[in-house]
N, C-alpha and C positions, 0 to 999 in steps of 0.2 A: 184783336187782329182778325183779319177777313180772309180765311185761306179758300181758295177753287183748288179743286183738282179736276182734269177731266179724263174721264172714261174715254182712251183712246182704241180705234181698231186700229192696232198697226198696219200701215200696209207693208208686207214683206218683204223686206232689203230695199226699199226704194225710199233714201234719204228726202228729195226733193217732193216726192210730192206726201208724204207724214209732216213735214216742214207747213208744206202750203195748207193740209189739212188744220193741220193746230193755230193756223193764223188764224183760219176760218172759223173754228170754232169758236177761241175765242176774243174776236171781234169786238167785239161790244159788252166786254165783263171786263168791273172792273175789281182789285184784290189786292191786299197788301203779299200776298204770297201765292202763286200758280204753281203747281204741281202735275209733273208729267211721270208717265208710267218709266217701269225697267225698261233698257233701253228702246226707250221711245221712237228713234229714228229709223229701226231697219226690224225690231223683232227680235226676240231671244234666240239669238243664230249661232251655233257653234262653227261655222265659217267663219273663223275670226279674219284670216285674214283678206278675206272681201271685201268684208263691210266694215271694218273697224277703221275710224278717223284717222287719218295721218296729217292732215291740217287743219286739226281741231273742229269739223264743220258744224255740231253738234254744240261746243261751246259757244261759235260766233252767233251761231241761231240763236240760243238761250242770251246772249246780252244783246241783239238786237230789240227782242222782247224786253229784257228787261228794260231796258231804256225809253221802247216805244212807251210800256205801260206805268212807268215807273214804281215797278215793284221787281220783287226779288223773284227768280225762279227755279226750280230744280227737277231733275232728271236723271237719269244715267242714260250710259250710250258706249257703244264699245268702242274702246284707244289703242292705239298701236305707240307705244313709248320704247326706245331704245332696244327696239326688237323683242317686247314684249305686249302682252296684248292684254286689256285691262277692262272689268267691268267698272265703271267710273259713273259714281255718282256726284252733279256739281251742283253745287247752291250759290246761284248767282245773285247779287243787291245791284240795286240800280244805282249807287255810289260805286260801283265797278267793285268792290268787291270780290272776288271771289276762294271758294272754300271748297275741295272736291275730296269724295272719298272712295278707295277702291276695297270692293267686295270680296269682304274677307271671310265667307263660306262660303264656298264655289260648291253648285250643285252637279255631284259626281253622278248622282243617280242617271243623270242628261250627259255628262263628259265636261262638263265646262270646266273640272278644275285641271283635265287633261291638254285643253285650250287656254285658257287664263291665266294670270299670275293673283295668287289673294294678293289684299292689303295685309297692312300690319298694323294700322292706325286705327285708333276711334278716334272719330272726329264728332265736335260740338261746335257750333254756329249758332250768335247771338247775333238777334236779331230784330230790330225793334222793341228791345226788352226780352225778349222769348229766347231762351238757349232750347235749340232744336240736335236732337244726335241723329245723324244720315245711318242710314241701315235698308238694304237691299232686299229684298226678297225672301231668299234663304235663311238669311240672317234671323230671321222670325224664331226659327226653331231650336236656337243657340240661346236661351235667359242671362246664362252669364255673362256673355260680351255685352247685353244690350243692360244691364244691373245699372241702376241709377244709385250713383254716389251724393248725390245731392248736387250733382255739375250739369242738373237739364233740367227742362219743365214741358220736351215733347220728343214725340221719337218721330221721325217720316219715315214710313215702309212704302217704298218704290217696287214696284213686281211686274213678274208674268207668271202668277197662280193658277195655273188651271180648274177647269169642273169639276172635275175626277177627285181632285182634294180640298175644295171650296171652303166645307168643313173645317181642317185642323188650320187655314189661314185666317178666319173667323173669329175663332172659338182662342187663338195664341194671341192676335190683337187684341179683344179685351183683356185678355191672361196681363199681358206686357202693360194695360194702362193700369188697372188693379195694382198689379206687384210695385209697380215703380210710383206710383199715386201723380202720374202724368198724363198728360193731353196724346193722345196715341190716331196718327193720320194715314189710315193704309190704303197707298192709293192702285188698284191692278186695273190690267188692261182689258178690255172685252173684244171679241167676233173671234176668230179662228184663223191661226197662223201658219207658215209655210211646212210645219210638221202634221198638218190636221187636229190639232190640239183645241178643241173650245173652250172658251174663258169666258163665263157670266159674269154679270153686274155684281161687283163686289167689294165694291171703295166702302172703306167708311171713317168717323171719329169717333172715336170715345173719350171721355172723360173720366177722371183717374178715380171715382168707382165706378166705370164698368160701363155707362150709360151713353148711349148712341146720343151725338150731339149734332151731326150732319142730316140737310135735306140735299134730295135730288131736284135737278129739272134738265130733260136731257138727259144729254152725257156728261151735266156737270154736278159736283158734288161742294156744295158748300158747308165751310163751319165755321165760327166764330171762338176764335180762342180769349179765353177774359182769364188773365191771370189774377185778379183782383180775388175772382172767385177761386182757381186752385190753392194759392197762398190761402183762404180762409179754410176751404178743403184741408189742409196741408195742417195747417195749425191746429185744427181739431184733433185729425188724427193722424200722431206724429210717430207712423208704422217705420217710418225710412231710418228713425231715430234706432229701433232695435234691428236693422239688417246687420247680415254678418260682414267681417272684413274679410277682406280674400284678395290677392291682387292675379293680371290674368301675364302670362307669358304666350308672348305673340312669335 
């Protein structure tokens, strides 16, 4: 499978032209799977209620794409649902599908879980043969939640990681493809956002030992996922076989 992700500069609160940006970039690629950063459309903004969708704009966006390209795509974006307000990640198929999950560790260090509502779900989307588990940003720093039961074969980490801690976002992505002997896709966003916050070049893949599988060109990041080869990974060493049981209360 052919995944892109691109290295986006958010523009700050301005849905319509991040929109026209991401058309533009990418244009002329094409992928069975496109990946957009933490909420891609306005910025990691504790204004929730500003910029948070209230008729879905963020979704429509994502299935017009998918349909243009035919292929699936994913993001998160902030939601206002029944007077609650939500960091929402979606994975959209271009069979219309779709599969969303909301962000179930809210980064209090920033206030978002004083703004937010968590999820309570883990969610897993199969996908051209690939079961992929949606995981946010934060979420990185939690192993338990994201523990492969043997129900995935990738995780997609969607962010707004900063410079300042570039390092433990890095250094936990390989951690999560190691531990779980999975395809691990973390895709963050780059330039400097409405808090003055800078965000370097810091997408990447690994593979489930450890090894960088992604090249760049641009702003985009491509990788190839061959499950042909993890199943033989997998069958060698069959580490997931001695994990412990443990179940999570959400």
């Amino acid at each position: 499978m052919k995944v892109v992700g691109l290295n986006l500069d958010i523009i700050w609160k301005n849905k319509a032209d991040n929109f026209k940006h991401i058309e533009n970039e990418l244009q002329n690629i094409e992928a069975d799977l496109f990946i957009l950063p933490e909420m891609f459309s306005t910025g990691f903004c504790m204004d929730a209620a500003e910029v948070s969708d209230r008729n879905e704009e963020s979704l429509e966006f994502l299935k017009k794409l998918s349909k243009a390209k035919n292929a699936a795509f994913c993001g998160s974006a902030p939601v206002e649902q029944n007077g609650k307000f939500y960091n929402r990640m979606y994975f959209v198929q271009p069979n219309e599908n779709l599969s969303f999950y909301n962000k179930r560790h809210l980064f209090s260090f920033s206030g978002e879980d004083k703004v937010y509502t968590p999820g309570n779900e883990r969610v897993i989307v199969e996908y051209k043969g690939i079961r992929f588990l949606l995981q946010i940003c934060y979420d990185l720093r939690f192993p338990v939640f994201a523990r492969n039961n043997d129900d995935y074969d990738a995780i997609l980490y969607v962010a707004n990681w900063p410079e300042k801690r570039v390092g433990a976002w890095e250094h936990l992505l390989k951690a999560r493809a190691i531990e779980n002997l999975s395809f691990v896709f973390g895709l963050n966003r780059i330039g400097t956002d409405g808090n003055n916050l800078f965000y370097q070049e810091s997408s990447h893949c690994f593979f489930a030992d450890g090894a960088e599988i992604s090249r760049k060109e641009g702003n985009l990041v491509f990788a190839g996922l061959d499950m042909n080869e993890l199943k033989d990974f997998r069958n060698h060493f069959q580490f997931l076989n001695d994990r412990d049981d443990f179940s999570i209360q959400l």
